[in-house]
C-alpha positions, 0 to 999 in steps of 0.5 A, a space after each residue: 116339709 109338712 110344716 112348710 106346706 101348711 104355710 100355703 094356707 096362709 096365704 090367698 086364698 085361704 087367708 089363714 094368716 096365723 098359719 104361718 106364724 105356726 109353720 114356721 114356729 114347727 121350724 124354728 123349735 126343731 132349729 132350737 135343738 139341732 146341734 150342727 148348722 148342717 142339720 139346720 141347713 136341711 131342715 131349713 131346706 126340707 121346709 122350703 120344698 114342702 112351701 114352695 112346691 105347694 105353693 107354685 105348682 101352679 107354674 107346671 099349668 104354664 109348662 105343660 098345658 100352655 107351654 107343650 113341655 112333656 109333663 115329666 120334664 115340666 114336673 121336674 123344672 117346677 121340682 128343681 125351681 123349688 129346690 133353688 127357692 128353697 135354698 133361701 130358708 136353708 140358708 137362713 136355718 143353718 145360719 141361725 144354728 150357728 150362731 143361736 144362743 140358747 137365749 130365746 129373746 136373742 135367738 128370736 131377734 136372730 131369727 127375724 133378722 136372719 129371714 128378712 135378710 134371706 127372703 130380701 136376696 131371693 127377691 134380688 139375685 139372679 133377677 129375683 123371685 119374691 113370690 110367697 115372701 112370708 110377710 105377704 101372708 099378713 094382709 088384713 085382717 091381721 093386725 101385723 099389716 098396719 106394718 107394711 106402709 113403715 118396714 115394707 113386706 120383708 119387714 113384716 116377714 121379719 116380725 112374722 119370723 120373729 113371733 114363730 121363733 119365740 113360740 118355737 124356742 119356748 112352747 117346750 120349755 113349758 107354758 110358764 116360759 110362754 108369758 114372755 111371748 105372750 107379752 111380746 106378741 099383745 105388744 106386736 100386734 097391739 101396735 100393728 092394729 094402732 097402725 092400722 088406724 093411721 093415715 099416711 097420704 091424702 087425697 089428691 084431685 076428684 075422684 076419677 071414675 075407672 072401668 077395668 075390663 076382664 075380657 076372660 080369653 083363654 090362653 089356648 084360644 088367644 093365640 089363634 091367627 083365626 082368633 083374632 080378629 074376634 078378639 079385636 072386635 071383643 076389645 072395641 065393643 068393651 070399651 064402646 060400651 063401658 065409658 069412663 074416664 080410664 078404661 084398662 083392658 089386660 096385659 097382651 089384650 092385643 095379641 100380636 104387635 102393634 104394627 101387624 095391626 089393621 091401620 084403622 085399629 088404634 085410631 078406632 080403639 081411641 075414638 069409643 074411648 074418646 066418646 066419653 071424654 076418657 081415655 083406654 089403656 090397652 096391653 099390646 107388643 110394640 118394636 123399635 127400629 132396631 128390631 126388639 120387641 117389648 110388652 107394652 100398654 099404650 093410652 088411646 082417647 081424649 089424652 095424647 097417647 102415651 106408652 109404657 114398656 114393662 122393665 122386669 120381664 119374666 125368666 124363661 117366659 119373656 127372655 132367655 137367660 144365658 145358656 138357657 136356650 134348650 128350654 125353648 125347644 121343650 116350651 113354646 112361648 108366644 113373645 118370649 124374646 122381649 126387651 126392657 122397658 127403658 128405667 126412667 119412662 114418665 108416669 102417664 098422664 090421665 083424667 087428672 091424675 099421674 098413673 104409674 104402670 106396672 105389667 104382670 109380676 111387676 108389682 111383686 118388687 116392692 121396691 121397683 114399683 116404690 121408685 115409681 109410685 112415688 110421684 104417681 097417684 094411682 098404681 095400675 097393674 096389668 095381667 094375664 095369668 091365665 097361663 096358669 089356670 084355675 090355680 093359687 096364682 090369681 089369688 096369689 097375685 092380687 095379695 101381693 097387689 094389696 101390700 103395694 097399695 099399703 106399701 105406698 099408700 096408693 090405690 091399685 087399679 088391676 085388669 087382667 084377662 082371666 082374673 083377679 080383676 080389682 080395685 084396691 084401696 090404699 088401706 089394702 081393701 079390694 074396693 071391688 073384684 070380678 069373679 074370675 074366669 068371666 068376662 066382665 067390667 068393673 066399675 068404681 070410683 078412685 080417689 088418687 092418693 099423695 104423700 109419702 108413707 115411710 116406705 116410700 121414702 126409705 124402701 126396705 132400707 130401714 127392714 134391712 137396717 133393723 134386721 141387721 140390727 137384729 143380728 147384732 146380739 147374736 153376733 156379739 155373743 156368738 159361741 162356737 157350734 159344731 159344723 
């Protein structure tokens, strides 16, 4: 469980990323000595609760401060949902004790094949929760992120797992036994800073320049009806006084929906961005004939409008799931029974360039945000975490928002309320961030990107075929272990 925790350290903000190539290392040797799948399924779980409730204790900010659910019932849904997201490594360690070899070669590729396989399920059953995926852990400066733009984030969690098991399985059987993977790890590495050098897309149109607001409104205050003519006056003057050619304000920066609006908002919202010939992006609530509400950002200025509905919403946060529905009367949630964006809606067009949009975790489902990307230039994410605080989840976020700009060879634009406001280049470089929790804009200039990166063109389908692939010897040698 200690183990576990200490894999948070990898990950933003720390950035310690051969921490978890060591946390999972401390798994994966106890693994290589239990003898029943059954004690692997515990270790395996153990490590998962140490990870995961170290690692989004943040959400107990969202259920408690912001959400008015008593603490111990909010301490107590974050405690269950790290049990369910621990299952995923549980699973994959009890596996991995069944059908090990001994063979530390064999149990290594097992082992890579196995977390790939479960960390990919986590990211998809019951809408998926792809959060502190292990792969995530290697953006640069680690040499396995030259990785992301072939095998995707599970791919790269597939090499991590893969190194942690062979220093697992052959620390123990003395440092003689350590030549092997040290070989195996220079090539590894050596490879990933190879990759590091290659350029996968190239530049397409002028560059474009770009004002990502940060509006720093704090959650407590933005839903105030005496509030929020402030914070409509705020957006204006934003835009009114930072020009360019794209300007994107945050998630929900109107808080109410649009048809509430003053009717003279929108049109004046469009005339200061249109002043400088550009175009803004604002995050606002639309909803149809039919009723349904939906979380949106529409585009107001020089361009026609164009709108963007968010099609991955957020469990227990936008919707509720089936029979779920006595979690509302211990939360309250402003906008928590929204609507899917429709699947096939058209990138926007703007300044030139083609705009794939995505809203708040959105961007952590590489392979809905793949299915767009390709035929966009630019990727812009729009956000609102200050649900959660002065926490891990900001910095978090914009590590999963660097792996999709290298995932696709893409920059990403991201403009949030409360932080971590950004520009990335496709190289996963933060090109420019604000500090968080201040109210600013960040201005910089972006070069659109085309091409395809082998990502794009195959997804995690060539991670999933090879981790399969990985399991074949385990598979084809196995023996029978005791349950």
């Amino acid at each position: 469980m200690l183990a576990g925790a200490a894999s948070v350290l990898a990950f933003a903000p720390f950035q310690l990323f051969p921490a978890a190539i060591v946390s999972l290392a401390v798994l994966f040797g106890l693994l290589a000595r239990a003898a029943r799948s059954g004690d692997g399924f515990a270790l395996g779980l153990s490590w998962g609760l140490g990870a995961f409730v170290a690692g989004i204790s943040w959400l107990y900010v969202a259920l408690n401060r912001f959400g008015g659910m008593p603490g111990a019932i909010a301490a107590l849904c974050i405690f269950l949902f790290a049990v369910y997201l621990a299952l995923w490594p549980a699973l994959a360690s009890a596996a991995f004790v069944r059908l090990k070899s001994g063979r530390a070669w064999r149990d290594a590729l097992l082992a890579g094949g196995l977390w790939a396989l479960t960390e990919w399920l986590r990211g998809w059953v019951l809408t998926g929760f792809p959060w502190l995926a292990i792969g995530y852990s290697q953006t640069p400066p680690s040499p396995l992120a030259g990785f992301f733009p072939l095998v995707g984030v599970y791919g790269v969690g597939a090499l991590v797992a893969m190194l942690a098991a062979g220093l697992g399985i052959m620390l123990p059987r003395g440092p003689g036994r350590l030549m092997p993977w040290g070989v195996a790890c220079a090539l590894v590495l050596g490879g990933g800073l190879w990759l590091r050098g290659q350029t996968w897309t190239v530049p397409a149109g002028a560059p474009v320049s770009v004002a990502l607001v940060q509006t720093a409104i704090e959650q407590d205050l933005k839903w105030q009806p005496l509030r929020l003519r402030e914070w409509l006056d705020l957006n204006l003057r934003l835009v009114r006084e930072h020009p360019a050619q794209i300007v994107v304000l945050p998630e929900s920066s109107v808080p109410m929906l649009a048809e509430r609006l003053p009717e003279d908002y929108l049109p004046q919202l469009a005339a200061s961005a249109a002043r400088g010939g550009g175009d803004a992006i604002v995050g606002l609530f639309t909803r149809d004939a039919e009723g349904h509400i939906f979380n949106a950002a529409q585009s107001l200025g020089a361009s026609p409008s164009q709108r963007y509905a968010k099609q991955h919403l957020v469990p227990f946060g936008e919707y509720s799931p089936p029979a779920f529905d006595w979690f509302y009367t211990l939360a309250k949630i402003p906008m928590s029974d929204q609507t899917r964006g429709a699947p096939d809606q058209p990138l926007m067009q703007l300044a030139g360039q083609r705009l794939a949009l995505n809203i708040c975790y959105e961007d952590a489902f590489g392979s809905e945000i793949r299915r767009r990307a390709r035929d966009a230039t630019v990727l812009v994410n729009l956000s609102n975490l200050a649900w959660y605080g002065d926490s891990f989840a900001q910095p978090q976020h914009l590590q999963i928002a660097r792996v999709r700009a290298m995932e696709t060879g893409r920059p990403m634009l991201r403009a949030t309320n409360t932080g971590m406001t950004a520009a990335i280049g496709p190289t996963g470089r933060v090109d420019g961030v604000l500090p968080p929790f201040e109210r600013g804009v960040l201005r910089v200039d972006v070069q659109g990107m085309t091409g395809e990166t082998p990502y794009l063109r195959w997804g995690d389908g060539l991670a999933l075929g090879l981790a399969a692939l990985c399991l074949v010897p385990a598979l084809g040698g196995r023996r029978t272990a005791p349950v």
